[in-house]
TIKOLKE-811217 format. One line per field, with one value per residue: residue number from 1; residue in three letters; x, y, z of N, C-alpha, C in turn. Coordinates in Angstrom, 2 decimals, decimal comma. Example, Ala and Ser with C-alpha at 12.3 -4.5 7.8 and 13.67 -1.06 7.14 Angstrom:
BEGIN
k = 1|2;
r = Ala|Ser;
n.c1 = 13,19|12,85;
n.c2 = -5,69|-2,25;
n.c3 = 7,80|7,08;
ca.c1 = 12,30|13,67;
ca.c2 = -4,50|-1,06;
ca.c3 = 7,80|7,14;
c.c1 = 13,20|12,90;
c.c2 = -3,30|0,03;
c.c3 = 7,80|7,87;
# end
This chain:
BEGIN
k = 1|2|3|4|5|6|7|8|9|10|11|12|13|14|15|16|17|18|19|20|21|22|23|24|25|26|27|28|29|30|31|32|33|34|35|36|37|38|39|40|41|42|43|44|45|46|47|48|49|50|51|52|53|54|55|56|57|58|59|60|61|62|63|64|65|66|67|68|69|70|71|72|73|74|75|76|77|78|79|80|81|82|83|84|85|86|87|88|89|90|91|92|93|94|95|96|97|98|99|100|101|102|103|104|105|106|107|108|109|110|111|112|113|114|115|116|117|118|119|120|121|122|123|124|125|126|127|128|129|130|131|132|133|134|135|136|137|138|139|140|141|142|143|144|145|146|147|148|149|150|151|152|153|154|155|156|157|158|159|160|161|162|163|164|165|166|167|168|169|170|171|172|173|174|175|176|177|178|179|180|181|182|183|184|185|186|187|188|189|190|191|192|193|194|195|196|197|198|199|200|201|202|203|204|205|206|207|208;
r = Unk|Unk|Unk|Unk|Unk|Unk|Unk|Unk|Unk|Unk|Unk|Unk|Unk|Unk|Unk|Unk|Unk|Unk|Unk|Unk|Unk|Unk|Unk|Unk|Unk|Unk|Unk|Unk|Unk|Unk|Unk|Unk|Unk|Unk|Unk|Unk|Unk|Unk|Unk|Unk|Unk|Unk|Unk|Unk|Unk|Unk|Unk|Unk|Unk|Unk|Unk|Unk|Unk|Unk|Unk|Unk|Unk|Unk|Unk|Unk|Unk|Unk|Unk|Unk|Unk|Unk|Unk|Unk|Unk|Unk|Unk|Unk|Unk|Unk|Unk|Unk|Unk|Unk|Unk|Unk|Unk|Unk|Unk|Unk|Unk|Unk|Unk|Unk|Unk|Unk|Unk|Unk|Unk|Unk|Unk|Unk|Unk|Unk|Unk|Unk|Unk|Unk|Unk|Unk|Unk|Unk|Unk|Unk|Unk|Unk|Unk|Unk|Unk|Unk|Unk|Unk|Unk|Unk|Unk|Unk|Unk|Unk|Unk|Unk|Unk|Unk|Unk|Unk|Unk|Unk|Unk|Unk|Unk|Unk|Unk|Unk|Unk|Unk|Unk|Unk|Unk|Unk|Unk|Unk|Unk|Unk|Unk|Unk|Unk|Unk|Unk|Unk|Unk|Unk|Unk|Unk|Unk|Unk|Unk|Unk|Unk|Unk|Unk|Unk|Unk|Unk|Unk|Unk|Unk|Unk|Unk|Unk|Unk|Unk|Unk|Unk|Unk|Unk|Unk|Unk|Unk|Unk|Unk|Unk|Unk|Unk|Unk|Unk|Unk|Unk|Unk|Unk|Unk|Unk|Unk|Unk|Unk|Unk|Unk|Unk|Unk|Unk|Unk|Unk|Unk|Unk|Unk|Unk;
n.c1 = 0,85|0,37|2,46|1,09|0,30|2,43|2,30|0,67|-1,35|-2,51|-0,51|0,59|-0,57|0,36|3,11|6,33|6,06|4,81|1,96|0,83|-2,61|-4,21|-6,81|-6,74|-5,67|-4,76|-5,39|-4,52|-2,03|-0,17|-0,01|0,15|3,16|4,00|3,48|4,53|7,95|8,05|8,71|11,21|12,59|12,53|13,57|15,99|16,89|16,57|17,54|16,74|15,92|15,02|13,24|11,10|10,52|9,49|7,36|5,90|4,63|2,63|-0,38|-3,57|-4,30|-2,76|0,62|2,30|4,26|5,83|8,26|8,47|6,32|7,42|9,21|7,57|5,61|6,60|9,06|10,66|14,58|17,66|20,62|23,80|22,47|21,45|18,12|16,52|14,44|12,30|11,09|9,32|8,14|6,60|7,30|9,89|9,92|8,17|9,22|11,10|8,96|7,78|9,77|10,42|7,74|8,23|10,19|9,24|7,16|7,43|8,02|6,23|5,81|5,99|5,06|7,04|8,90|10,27|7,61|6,65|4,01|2,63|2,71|0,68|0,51|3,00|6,43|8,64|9,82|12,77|12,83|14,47|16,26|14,22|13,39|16,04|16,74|14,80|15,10|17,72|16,96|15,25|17,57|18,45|17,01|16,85|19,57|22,74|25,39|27,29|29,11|30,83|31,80|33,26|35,01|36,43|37,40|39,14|41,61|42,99|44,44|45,53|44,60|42,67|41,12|40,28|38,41|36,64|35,03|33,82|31,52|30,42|30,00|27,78|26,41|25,43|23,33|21,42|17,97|17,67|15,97|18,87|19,99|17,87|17,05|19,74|20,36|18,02|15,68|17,60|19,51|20,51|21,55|20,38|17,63|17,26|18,51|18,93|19,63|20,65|21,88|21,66|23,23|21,61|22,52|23,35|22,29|23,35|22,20|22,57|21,96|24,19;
n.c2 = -1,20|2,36|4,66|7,21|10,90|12,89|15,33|18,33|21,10|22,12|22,40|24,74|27,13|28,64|31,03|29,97|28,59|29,79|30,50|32,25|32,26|32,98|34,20|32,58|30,28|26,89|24,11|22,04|22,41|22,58|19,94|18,42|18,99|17,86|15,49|14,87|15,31|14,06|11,14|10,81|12,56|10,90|8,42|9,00|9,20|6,56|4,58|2,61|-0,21|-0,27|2,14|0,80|-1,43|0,22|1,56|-0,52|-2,10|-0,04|-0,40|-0,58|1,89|2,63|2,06|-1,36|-2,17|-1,11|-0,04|1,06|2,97|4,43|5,98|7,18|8,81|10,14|9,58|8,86|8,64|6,89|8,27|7,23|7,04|9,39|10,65|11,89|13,04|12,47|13,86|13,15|12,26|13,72|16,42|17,11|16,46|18,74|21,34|20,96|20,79|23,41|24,77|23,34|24,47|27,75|27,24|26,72|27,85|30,60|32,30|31,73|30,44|30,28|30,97|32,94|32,74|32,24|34,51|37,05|38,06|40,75|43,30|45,39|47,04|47,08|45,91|43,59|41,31|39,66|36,08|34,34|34,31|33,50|30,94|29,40|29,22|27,60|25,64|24,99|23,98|21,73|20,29|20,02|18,79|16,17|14,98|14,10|12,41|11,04|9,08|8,62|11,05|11,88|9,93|10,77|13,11|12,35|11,87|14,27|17,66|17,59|19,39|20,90|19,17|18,63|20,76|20,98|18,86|19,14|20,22|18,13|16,70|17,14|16,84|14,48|14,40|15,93|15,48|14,59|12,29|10,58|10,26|9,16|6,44|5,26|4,43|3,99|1,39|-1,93|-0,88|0,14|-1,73|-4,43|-3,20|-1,82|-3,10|-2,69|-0,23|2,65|5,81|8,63|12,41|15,41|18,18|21,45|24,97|28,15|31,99|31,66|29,67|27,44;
n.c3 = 0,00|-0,58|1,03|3,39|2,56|4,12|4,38|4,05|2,87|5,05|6,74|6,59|7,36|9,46|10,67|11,69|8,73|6,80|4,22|2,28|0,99|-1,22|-3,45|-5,66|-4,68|-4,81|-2,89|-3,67|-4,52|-3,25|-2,40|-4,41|-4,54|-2,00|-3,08|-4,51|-4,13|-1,43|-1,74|-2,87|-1,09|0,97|-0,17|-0,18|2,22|3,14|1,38|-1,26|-0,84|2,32|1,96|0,52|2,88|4,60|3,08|2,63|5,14|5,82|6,51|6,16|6,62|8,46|10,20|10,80|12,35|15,40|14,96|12,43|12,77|14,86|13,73|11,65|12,83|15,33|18,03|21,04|21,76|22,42|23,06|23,90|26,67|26,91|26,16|23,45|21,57|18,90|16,15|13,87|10,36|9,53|10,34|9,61|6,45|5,93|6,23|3,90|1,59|2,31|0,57|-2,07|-2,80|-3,03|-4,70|-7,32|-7,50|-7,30|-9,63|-13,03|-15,68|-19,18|-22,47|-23,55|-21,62|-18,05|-15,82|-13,62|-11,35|-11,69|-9,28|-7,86|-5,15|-4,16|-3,88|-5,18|-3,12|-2,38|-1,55|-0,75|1,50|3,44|2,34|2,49|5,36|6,03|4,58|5,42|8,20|7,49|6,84|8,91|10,58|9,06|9,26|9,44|8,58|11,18|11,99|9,96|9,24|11,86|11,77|9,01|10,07|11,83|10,42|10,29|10,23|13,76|15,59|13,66|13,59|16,19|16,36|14,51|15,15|17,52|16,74|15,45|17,42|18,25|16,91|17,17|19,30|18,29|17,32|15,10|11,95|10,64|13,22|14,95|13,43|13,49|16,09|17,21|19,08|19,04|16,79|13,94|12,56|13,37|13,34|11,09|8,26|5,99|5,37|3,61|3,64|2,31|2,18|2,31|1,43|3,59|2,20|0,99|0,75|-1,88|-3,22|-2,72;
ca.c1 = 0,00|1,14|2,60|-0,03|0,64|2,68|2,68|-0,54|-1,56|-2,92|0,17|1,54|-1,45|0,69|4,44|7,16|5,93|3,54|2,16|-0,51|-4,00|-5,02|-8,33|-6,47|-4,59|-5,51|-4,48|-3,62|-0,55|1,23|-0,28|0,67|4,29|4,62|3,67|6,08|8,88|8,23|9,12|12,33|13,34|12,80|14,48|17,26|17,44|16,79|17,73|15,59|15,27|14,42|12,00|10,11|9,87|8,48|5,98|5,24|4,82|1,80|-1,11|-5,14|-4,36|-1,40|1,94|2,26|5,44|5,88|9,56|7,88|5,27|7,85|9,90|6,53|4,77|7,93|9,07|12,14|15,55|18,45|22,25|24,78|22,26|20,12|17,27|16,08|12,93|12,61|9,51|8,37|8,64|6,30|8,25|10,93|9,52|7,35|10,92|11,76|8,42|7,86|10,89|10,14|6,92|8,80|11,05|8,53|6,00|8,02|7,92|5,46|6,91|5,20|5,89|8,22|9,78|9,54|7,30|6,14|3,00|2,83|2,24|0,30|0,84|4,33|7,82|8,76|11,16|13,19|12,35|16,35|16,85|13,34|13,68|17,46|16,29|13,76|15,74|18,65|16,22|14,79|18,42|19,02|16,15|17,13|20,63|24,42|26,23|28,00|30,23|31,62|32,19|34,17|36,27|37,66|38,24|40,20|42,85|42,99|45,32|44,84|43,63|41,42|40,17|39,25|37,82|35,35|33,76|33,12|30,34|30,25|29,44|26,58|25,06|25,54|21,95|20,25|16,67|17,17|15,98|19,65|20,00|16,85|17,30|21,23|19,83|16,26|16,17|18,96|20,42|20,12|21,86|19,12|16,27|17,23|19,54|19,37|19,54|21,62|21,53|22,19|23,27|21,43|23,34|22,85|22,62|23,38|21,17|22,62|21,85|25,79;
ca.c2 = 0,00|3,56|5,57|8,43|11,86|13,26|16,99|19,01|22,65|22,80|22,63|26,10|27,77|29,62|31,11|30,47|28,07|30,28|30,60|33,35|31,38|33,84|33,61|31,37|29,16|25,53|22,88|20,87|22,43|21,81|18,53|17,88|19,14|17,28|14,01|14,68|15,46|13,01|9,90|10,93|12,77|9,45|7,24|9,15|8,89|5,12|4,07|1,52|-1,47|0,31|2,57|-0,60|-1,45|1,50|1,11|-2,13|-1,81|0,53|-1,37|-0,23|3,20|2,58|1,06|-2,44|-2,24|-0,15|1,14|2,20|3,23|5,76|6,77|8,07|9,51|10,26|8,80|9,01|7,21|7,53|8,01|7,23|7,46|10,87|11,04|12,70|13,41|12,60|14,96|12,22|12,65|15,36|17,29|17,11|16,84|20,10|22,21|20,85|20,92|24,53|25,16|23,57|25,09|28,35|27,09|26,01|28,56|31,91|32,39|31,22|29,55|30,96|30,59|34,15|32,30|32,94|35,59|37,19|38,52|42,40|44,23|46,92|47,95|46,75|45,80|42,17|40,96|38,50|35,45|33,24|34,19|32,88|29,32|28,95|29,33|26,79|24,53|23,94|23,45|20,47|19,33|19,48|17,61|14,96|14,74|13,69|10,70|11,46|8,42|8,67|12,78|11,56|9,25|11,29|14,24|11,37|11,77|15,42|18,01|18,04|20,93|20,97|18,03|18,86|22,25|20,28|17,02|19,28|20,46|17,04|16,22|17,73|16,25|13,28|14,52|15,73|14,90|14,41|11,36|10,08|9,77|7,86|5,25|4,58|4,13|3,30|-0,19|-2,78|0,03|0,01|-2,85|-4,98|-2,65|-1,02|-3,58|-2,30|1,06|3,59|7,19|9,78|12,94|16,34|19,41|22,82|25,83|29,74|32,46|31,96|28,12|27,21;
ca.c3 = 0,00|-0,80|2,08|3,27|2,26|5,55|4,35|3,57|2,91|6,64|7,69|6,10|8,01|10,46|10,52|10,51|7,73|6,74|2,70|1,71|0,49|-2,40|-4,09|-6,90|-4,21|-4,88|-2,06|-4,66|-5,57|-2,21|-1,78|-5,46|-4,63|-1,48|-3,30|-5,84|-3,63|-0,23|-2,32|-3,42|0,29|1,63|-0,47|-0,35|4,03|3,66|0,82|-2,10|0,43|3,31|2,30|0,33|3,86|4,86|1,96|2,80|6,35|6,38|5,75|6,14|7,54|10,09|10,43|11,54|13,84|16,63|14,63|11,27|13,12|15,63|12,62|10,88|13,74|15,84|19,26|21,80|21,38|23,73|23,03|25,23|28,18|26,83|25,50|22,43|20,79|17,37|15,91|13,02|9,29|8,60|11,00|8,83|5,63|5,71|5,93|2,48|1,13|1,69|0,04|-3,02|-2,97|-3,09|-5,81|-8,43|-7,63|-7,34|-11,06|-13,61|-17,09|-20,22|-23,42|-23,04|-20,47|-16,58|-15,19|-12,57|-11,91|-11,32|-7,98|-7,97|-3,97|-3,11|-3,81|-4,93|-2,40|-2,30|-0,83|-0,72|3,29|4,26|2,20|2,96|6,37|6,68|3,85|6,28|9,47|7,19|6,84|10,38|11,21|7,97|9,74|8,77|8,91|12,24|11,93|9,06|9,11|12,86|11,30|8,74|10,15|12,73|10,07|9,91|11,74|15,42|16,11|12,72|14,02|17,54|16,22|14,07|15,80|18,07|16,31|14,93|18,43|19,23|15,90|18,18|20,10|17,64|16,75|13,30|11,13|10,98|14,63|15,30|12,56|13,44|17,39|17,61|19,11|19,02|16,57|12,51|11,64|13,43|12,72|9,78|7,65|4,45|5,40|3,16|3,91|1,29|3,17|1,65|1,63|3,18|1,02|1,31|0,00|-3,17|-2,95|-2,86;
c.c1 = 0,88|1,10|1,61|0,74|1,39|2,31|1,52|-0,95|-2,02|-1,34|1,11|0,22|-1,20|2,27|5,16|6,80|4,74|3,92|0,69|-1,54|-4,64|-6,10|-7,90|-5,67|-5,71|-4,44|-3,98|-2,22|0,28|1,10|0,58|2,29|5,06|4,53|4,39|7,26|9,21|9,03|10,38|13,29|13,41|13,37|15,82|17,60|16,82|17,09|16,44|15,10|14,38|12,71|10,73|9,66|9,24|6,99|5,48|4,73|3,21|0,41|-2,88|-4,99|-2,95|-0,39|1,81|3,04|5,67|7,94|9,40|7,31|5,91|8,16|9,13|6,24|5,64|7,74|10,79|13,12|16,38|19,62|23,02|24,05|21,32|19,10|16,46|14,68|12,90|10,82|8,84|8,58|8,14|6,65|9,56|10,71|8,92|8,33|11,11|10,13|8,05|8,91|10,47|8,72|6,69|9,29|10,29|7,32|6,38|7,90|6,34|5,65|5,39|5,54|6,91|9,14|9,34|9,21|7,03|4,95|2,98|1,68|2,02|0,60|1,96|5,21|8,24|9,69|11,35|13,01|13,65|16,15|15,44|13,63|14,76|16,96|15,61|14,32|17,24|18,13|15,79|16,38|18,85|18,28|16,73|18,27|21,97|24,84|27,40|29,40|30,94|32,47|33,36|35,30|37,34|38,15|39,49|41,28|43,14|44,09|44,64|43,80|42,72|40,15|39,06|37,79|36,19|34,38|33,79|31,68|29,91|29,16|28,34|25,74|24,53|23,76|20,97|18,89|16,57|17,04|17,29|20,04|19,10|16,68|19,11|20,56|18,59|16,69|17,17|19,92|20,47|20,33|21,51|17,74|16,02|18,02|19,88|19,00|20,80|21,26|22,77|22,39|22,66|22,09|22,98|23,30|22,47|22,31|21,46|22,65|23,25|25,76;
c.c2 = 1,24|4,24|6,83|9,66|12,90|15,02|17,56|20,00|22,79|22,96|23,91|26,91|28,98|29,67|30,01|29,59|28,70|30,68|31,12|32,32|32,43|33,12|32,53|30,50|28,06|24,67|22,40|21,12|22,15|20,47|17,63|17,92|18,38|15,44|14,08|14,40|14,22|11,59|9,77|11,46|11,77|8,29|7,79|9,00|7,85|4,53|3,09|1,12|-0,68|1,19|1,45|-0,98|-0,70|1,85|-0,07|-2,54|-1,05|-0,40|-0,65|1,03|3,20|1,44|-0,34|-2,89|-1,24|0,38|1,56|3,57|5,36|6,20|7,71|9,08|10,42|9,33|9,14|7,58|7,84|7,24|8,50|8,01|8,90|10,75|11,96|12,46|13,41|12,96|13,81|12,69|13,62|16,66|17,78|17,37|18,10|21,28|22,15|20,93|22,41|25,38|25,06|23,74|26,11|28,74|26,93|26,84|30,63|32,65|31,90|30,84|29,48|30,61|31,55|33,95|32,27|34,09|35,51|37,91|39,82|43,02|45,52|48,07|47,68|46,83|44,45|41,90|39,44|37,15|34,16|33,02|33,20|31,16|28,91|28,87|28,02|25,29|23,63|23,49|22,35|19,50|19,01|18,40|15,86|14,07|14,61|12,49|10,89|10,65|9,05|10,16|12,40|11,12|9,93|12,69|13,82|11,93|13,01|16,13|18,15|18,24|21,24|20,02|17,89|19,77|21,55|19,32|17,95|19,73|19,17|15,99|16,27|17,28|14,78|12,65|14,73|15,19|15,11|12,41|10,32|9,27|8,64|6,97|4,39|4,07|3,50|1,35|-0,63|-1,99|-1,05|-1,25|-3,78|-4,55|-2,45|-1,66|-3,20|-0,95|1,79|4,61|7,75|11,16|14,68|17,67|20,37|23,91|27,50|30,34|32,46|30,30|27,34|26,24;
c.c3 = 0,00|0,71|2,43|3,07|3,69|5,10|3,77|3,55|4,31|7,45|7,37|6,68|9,24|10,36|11,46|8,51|6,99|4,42|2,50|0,76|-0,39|-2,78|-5,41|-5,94|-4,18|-3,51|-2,72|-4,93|-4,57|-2,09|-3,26|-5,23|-3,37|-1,83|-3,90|-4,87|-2,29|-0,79|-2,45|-2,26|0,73|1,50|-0,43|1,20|3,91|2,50|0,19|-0,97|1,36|3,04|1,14|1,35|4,35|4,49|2,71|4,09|6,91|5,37|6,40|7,36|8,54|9,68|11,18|12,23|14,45|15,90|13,82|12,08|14,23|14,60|11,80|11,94|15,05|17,49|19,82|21,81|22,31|22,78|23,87|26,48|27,93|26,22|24,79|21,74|19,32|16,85|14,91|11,76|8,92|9,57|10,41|7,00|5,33|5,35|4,33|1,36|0,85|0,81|-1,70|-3,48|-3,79|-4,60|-7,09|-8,81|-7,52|-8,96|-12,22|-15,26|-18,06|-21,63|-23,72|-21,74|-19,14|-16,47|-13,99|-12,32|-11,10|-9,91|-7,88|-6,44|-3,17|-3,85|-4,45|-3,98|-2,74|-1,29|0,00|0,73|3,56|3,99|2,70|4,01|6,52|5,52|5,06|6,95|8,68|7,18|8,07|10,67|10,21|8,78|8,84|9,39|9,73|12,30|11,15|9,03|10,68|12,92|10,13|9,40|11,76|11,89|9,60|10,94|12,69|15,61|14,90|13,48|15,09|17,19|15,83|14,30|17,10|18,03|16,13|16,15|19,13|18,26|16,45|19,11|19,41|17,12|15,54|12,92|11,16|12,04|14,98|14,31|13,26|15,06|18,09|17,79|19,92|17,75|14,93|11,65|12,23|12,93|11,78|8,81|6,78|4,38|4,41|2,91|2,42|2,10|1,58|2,02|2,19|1,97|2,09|0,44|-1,35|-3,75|-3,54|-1,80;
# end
């Protein structure tokens, strides 16, 4: 059975995720843009296999194991002894959905190319800082591959080294996606076997 739609125009109803409902706004177009997009965020933080399970997993409305079931809806995991809060996927997803919301709907593609459509009582502004903004907070929540980023900067100088896992370290707690897949449990490579994370980038206002 197909995964349910986690992300839905109600949930851009109030800031910071907030998206003006004009007399031509259709739900459809976020709902259309977060089905487009969810499929492809998700296979890329679990990889094919995994999220087949994922798919496969939710069956007449609801998950049928209590670790799909946290990973969708969210739930608490502990490392090394703390416990963290992991918000659930459309906690995470919604970040990247309003984004490419943003991205796809800022313009309008004509046969004269992209426009825009003319303001009679303002200014256009720019919109870069707000998405960048709410594009990294989806990558925080998504996460990073803490190992691996630990180990090499193991073979780095020193003092580069220290400088950096210490940040590295605090991704350690985080409530992102990452975290509660590598930990949830008896820990991924019981729960999650055929897990393979893709790691998504942040971006600056000039999406660099």
């Amino acid at each position: 059975m197909s995964l349910p739609l986690f992300v839905r125009y109600s949930d851009f109803e109030s800031r910071p995720l907030f998206i003006q409902q004009s007399e031509d706004f259709q739900a459809e177009i976020i709902e259309d843009i977060s089905d487009f997009f969810q499929e492809s965020i998700l296979k890329k933080l679990l990889g094919q296999l995994e999220y087949q399970n994922f798919e496969s997993d939710y069956v007449s409305g609801s998950f049928t194991s209590t670790k799909w079931d946290s990973f969708a809806n969210g739930s608490s995991f502990d490392v090394e002894g703390k416990t963290v809060i992991w918000g659930g996927v459309r906690n995470m997803l919604k970040h990247f959905i309003y984004c490419h919301y943003h991205i796809n709907n800022g313009t309008k593609s004509t046969i004269a190319g992209e426009v825009v459509d003319i303001i009679e009582n303002g200014f256009p502004a720019s919109l870069s800082p707000k998405v960048t903004l709410q594009w990294n907070r989806g990558v925080d929540l998504y996460g990073i591959n803490v190992s691996f980023n630990n180990k090499y900067f193991d073979s780095c100088n020193i003092y580069y080294s220290k400088f950096i896992k210490t940040g590295l370290n605090k991704q350690l707690y985080s409530p992102s996606a990452y975290n509660f897949l590598y930990n949830y449990g008896l820990g991924y490579y019981v729960e999650f076997p055929d897990w393979e994370f893709t790691e998504i980038q942040k971006q600056n206002e000039f999406g660099i």
